[in-house]
C-alpha positions as MATLAB code, in Angstrom:
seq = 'XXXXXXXXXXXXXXXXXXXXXXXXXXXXXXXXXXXXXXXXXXXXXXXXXXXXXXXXXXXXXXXXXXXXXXXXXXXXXXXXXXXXXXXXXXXXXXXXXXXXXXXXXXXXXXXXXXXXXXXXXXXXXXXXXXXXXXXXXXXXXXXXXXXXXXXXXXXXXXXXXXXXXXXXXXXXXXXXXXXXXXXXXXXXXXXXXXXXXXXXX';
ca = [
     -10.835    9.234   12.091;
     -10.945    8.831    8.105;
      -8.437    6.880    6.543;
      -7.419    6.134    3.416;
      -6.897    2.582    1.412;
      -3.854    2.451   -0.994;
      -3.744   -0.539   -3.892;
      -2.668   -1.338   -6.874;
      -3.710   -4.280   -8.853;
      -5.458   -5.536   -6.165;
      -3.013   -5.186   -3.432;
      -2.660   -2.636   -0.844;
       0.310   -1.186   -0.459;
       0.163    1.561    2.389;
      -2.545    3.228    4.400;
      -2.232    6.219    5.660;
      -5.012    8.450    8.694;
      -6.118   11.986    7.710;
      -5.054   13.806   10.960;
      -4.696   17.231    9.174;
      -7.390   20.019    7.780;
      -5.135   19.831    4.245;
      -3.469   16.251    3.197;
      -1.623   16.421   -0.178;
      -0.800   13.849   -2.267;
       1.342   13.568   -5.425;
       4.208   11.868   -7.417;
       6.895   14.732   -5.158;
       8.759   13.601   -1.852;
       7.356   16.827    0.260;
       3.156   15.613   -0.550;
       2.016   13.401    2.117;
       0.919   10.983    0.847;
       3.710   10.027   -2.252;
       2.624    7.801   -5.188;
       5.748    7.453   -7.300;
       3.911    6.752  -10.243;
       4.602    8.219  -14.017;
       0.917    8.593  -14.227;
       0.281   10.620  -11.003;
       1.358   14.600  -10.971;
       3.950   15.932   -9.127;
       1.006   17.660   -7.019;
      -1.931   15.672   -8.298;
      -4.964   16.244   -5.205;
      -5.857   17.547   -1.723;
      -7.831   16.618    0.490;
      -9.266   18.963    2.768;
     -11.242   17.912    5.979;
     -13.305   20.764    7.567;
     -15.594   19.464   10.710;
     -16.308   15.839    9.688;
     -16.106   16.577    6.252;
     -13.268   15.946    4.179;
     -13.427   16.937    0.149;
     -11.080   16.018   -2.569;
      -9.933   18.688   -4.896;
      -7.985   18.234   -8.055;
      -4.724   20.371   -8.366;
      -4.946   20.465  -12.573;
      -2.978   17.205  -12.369;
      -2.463   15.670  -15.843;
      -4.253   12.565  -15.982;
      -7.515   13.336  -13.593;
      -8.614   12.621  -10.438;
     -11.562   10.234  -10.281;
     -13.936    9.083   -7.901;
     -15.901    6.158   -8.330;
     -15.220    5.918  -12.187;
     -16.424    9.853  -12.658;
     -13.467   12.651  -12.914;
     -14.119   15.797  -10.375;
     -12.754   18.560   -9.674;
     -14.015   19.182   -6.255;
     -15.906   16.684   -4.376;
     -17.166   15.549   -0.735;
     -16.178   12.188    0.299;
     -18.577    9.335    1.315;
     -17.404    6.514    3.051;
     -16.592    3.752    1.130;
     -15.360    6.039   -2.030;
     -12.970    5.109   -4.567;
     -10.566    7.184   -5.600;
      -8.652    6.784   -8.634;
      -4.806    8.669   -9.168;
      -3.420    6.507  -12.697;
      -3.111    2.965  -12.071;
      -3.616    3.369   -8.103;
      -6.983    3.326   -6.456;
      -7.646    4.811   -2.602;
     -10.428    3.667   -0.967;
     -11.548    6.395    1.534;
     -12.915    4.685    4.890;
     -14.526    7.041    7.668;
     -14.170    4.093   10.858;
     -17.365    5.500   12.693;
     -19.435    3.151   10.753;
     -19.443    0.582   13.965;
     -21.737   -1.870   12.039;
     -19.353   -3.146    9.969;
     -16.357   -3.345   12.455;
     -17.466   -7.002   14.165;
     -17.326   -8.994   11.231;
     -13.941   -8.807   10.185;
     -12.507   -9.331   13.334;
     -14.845  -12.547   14.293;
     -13.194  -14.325   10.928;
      -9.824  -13.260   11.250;
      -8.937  -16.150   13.908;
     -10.243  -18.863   11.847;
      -8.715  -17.503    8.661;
      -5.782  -16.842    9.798;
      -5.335  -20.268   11.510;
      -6.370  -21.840    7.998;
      -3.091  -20.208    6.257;
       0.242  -20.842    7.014;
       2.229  -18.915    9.097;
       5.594  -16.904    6.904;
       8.872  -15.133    8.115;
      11.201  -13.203    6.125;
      15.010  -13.804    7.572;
      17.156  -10.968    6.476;
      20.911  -12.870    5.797;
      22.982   -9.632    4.891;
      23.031   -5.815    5.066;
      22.604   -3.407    8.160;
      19.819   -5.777    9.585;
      21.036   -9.548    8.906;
      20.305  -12.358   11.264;
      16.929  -10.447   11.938;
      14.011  -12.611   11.546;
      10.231  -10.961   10.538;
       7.042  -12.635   10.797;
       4.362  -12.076    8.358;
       1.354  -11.350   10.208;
      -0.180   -8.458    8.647;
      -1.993   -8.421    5.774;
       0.744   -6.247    3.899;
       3.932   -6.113    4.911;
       6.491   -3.662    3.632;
      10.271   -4.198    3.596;
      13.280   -2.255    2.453;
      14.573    1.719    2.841;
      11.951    5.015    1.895;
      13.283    6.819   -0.889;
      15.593    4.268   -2.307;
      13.629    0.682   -2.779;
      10.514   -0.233   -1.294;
       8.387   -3.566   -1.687;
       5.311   -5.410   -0.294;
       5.150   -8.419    0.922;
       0.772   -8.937    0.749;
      -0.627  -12.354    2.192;
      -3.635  -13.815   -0.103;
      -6.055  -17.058    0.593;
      -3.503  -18.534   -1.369;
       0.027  -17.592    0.187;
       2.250  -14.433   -0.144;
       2.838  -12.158   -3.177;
       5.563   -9.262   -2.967;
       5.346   -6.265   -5.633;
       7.932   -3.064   -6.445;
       6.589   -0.538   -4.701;
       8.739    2.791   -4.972;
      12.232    3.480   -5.627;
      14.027    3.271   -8.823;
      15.703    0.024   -8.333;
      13.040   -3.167   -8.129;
      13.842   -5.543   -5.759;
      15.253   -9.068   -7.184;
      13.480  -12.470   -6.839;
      16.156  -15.287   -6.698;
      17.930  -13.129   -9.410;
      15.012  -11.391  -11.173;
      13.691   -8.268  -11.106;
      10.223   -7.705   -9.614;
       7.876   -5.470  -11.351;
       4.837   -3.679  -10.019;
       2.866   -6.554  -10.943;
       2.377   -8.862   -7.662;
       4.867  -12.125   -7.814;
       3.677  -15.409   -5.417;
       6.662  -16.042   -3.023;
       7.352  -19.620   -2.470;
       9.286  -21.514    0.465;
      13.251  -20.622    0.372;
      12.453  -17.442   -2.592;
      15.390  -15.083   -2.006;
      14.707  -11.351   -1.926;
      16.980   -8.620   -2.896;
      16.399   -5.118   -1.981;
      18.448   -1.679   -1.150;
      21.117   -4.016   -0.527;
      19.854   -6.306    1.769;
      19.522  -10.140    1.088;
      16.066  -11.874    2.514;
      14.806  -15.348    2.527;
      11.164  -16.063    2.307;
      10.205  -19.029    4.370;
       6.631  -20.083    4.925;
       5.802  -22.943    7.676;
];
């Protein structure tokens, strides 16, 4: 089943399976996949999957839709493609490509065992005393709609970035920006009114 790869700067933020014939995406709540972004259109794209095809059609957003570095209109999808809606760039993956599966998965032990392992402990709001432990690769915390962030482990710790929502989550008292922030030991979170401590092992 095709999927698709959402970053920014670097660090993905959401990914999301193409289950449908017609998948929209754009800056509005109702698209289905929702980039609240300045830069993207309220209805920027579709993508349309017909037999194991799946083409991505601009829908006269704004700023473009490009694909690998070229703007289209209309195109078919490889595997592999990059996609890029303003600052944000979608990597489309079709997961038949079996070849590449193995290798991932024989160096996640070992990599994983070489970083240290993190929790976030929510202290107050609808959820406090709850403990999380980081163990994917991105992590998202807060409320849909209202403030979102992601927590994203790197070779060298944890970052967390804003990721939708008009108020950015605090970092011991500071607002966080789209631009990934490292997270250190004891960092306390703020977000959709919820308090959260970082701690990392």
């Amino acid at each position: 089943m095709p999927k698709l790869i959402v970053s920014i700067d670097g660090v993905v933020i959401k990914e999301f399976q193409l289950t449908k014939d017609r998948t929209t995406l754009g800056r509005r709540p109702y698209n289905d996949i929702v980039i609240d972004n300045l830069a993207v259109s309220g209805e920027h794209g579709a993508l349309q999957m017909t037999g194991g095809e799946v083409y991505l059609e601009d829908l006269n957003s704004t700023n473009g839709t490009y694909v690998n570095g070229k703007s289209i209109k209309k195109q078919l999808l490889q595997n592999h493609d990059t996609i890029e809606v303003g600052k944000y760039k979608i990597r489309f993956v079709t997961e038949s490509t079996g070849a590449s599966a193995p290798a991932p998965l024989a160096e996640a032990p070992a990599d994983a065992a070489a970083r240290p392992g993190a929790s976030i402990k929510v202290l107050s709001g609808a959820a406090a005393g709850r403990e999380v432990q980081l163990v994917k690769v991105v992590t998202t915390i807060g409320k849909p709609g209202v403030a979102v962030a992601a927590i994203t482990r790197r070779p060298l710790g944890f970052v967390v970035a804003h990721v939708e929502g008009a108020t950015a989550p605090t970092l011991n008292g500071i607002p966080v920006g789209g631009e990934p922030v490292t997270l250190k030991n004891g960092d306390l979170l703020e977000l959709a009114g919820s308090r959260m401590q970082f701690m990392q092992a």
